[in-house]
C-alpha positions in Angstrom: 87.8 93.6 96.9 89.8 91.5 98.6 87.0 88.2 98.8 86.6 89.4 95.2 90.7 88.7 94.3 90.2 85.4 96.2 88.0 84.1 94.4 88.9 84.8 91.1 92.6 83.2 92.4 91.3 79.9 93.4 89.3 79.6 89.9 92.6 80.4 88.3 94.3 77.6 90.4 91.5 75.8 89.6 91.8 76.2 85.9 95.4 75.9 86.5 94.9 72.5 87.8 92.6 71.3 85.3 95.1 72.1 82.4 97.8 70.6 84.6 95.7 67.3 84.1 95.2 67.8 80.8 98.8 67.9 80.0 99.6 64.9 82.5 96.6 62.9 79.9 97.9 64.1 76.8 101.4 63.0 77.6 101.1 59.8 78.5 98.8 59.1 75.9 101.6 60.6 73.0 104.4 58.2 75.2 101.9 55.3 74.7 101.1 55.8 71.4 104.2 56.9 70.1 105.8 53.6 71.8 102.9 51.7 69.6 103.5 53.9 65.9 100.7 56.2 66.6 101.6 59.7 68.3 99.0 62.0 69.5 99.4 64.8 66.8 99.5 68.4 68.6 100.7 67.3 72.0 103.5 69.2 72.1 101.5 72.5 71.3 98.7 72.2 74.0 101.1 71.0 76.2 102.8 74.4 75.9 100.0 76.6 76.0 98.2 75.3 79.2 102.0 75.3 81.1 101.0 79.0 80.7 97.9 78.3 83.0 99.6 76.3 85.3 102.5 78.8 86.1 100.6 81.7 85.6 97.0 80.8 87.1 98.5 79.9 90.8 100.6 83.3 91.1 98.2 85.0 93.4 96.6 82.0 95.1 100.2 81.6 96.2 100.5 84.8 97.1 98.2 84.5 99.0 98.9 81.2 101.1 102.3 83.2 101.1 103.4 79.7 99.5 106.1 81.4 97.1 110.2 80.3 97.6 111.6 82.6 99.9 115.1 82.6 102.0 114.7 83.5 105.6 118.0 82.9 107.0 118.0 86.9 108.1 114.0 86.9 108.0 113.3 84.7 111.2 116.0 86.2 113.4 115.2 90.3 112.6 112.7 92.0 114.4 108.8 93.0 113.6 110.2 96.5 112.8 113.0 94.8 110.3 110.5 92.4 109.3 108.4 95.1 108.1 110.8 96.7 106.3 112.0 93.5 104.8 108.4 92.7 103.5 107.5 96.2 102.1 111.0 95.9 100.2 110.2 92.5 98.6 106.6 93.9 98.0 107.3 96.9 96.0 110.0 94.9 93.9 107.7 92.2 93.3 105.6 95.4 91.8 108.1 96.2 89.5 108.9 93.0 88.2 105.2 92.2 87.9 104.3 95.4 86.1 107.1 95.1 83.7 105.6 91.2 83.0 102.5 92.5 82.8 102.8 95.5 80.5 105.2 93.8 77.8 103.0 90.7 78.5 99.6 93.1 77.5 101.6 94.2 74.2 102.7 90.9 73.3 98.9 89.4 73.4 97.7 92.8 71.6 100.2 92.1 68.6 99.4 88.2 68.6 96.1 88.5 68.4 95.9 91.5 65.8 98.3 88.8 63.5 96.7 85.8 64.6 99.4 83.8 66.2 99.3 80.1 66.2 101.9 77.2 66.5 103.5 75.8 63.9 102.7 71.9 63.1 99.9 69.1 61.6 97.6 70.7 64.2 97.5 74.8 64.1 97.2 76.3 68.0 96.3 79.6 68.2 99.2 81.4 70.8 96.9 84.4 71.8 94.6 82.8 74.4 97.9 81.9 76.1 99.3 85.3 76.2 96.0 86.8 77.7 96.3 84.3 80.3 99.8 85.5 81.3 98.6 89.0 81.6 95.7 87.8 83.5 97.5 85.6 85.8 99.7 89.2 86.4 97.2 91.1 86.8 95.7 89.2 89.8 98.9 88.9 91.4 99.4 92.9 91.1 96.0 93.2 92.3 97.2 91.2 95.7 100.4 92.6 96.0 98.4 95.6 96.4 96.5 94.6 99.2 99.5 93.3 101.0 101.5 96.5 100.3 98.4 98.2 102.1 98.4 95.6 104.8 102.0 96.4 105.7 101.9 99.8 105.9 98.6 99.8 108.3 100.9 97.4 110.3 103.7 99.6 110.3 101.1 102.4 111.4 100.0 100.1 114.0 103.5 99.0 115.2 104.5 102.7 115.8 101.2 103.9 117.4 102.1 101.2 119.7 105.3 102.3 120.6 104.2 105.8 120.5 101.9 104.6 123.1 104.2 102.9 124.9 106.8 105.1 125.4 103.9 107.9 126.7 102.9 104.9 129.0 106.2 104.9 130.5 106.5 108.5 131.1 102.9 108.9 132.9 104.7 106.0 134.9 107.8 107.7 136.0 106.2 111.1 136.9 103.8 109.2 138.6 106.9 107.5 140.4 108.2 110.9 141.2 105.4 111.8 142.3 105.0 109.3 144.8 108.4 109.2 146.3 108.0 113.0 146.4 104.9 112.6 149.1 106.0 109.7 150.9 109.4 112.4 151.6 106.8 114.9 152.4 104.8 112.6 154.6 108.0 111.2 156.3 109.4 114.7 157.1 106.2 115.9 158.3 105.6 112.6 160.6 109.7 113.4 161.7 108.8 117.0 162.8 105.8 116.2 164.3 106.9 113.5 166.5 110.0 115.9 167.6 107.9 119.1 168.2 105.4 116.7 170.1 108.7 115.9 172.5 109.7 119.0 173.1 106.3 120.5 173.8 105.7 118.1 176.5 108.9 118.5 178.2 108.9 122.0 178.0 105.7 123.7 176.9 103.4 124.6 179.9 100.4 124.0 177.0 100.4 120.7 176.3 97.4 121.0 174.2 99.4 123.0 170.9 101.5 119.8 170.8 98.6 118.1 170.6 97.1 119.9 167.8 99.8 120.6 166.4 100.6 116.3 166.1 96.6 116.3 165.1 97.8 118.7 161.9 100.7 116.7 161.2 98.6 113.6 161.2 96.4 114.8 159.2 98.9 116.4 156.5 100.0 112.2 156.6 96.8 111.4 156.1 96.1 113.6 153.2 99.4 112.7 151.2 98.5 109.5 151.6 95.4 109.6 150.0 97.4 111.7 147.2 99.3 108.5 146.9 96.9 106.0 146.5 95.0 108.5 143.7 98.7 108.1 141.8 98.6 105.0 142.2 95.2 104.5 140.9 95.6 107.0 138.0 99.0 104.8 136.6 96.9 101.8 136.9 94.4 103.4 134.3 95.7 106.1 132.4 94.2 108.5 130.1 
């Protein structure tokens, strides 16, 4: 759909362009020939009608070059949330104003083409193909304000799936944090108490071998938690 819109926009601006010559020719040869006695008879009226092809045949290229007149004072210093929102409001009134155009536009060429419109001079130019122009020029740029109104909103889903995931990101983080500090207290107690009971059972104990199983178990309690740490560490690193 979307190679399909850009397409049929560049032939439009193509078009566009081609009447835009047209116009440029005809006018300098009704200035020349004017200044010499002999105007070009129905400049005027094709001049007008293919000014509906330039205007009206670029709308959605432009669109889509994002080449349109825009004031971004407030644009460039919001945020990509703001930014966003700012583009989905100019979107949908863009919609508006386009389907209003385009729906009194669709009348209008319906009405001139059932009474045969034409211009009134030495050379008759019929108004119709003009008018269907317009609407077609409208429709196009509906058609792509419609696929940047989608584009937004799959950004916006984007933009909060990220944050959704970031802020989950940061809580796996600080359990894992409290995790942490919680076993290195654990192995620092237990290190503490070992050492201590190792002291006292060499003074005092006439077994020295229970201090030295007992500082074995306490060792190996350290080892263990530290092995719990370096899993949490691990399991931050690459969460679920």
């Amino acid at each position: 759909m979307r190679t399909l819109v850009t397409r049929l926009a560049i032939a439009s601006v193509a078009f566009g362009g081609l009447g835009l010559l047209v116009s440029m020719l005809l006018g300098v040869a009704d200035v020349v020939g004017t200044s010499l006695g002999a105007p070009v008879p129905g400049a005027l009226e094709m001049t007008e009608s293919t000014m509906v092809l330039v205007v009206f045949g670029g709308l959605a290229y432009a669109q889509i070059r994002r080449s349109h007149i825009r004031v971004e004072l407030v644009y460039l210093r919001a945020g990509p949330m703001l930014r966003s929102v700012m583009d989905l409001v100019a979107v949908l009134s863009a919609l508006v104003f386009f389907g209003l155009l385009g729906w009194q536009g669709f009348n209008e060429a319906l009405y001139s083409w059932s009474i045969a419109e034409a211009t009134s001079g030495i050379i008759r130019f019929p108004l119709y193909p003009a008018r269907f122009l317009l609407v077609f020029g409208t429709f196009l740029m509906l058609v792509q304000l419609l696929l940047d109104l989608w584009d937004i909103v799959n950004q916006r889903q984007r933009f909060s799936t990220a944050v959704r995931a970031g802020w989950i990101a940061t809580l796996r983080r600080s359990r894992m944090a409290r995790l942490r500090i919680g076993v290195s207290w654990m192995a620092a107690i237990g290190l503490l108490f070992a050492t201590l009971r190792s002291i006292v059972f060499r003074r005092y104990s006439p077994k020295p071998r229970r201090a030295i199983l007992l500082s074995e178990t306490c060792c190996s309690l350290l080892s263990s938690g530290t092995k719990r740490l370096r899993a949490s560490r691990g399991a931050s690193r690459f969460p679920a």
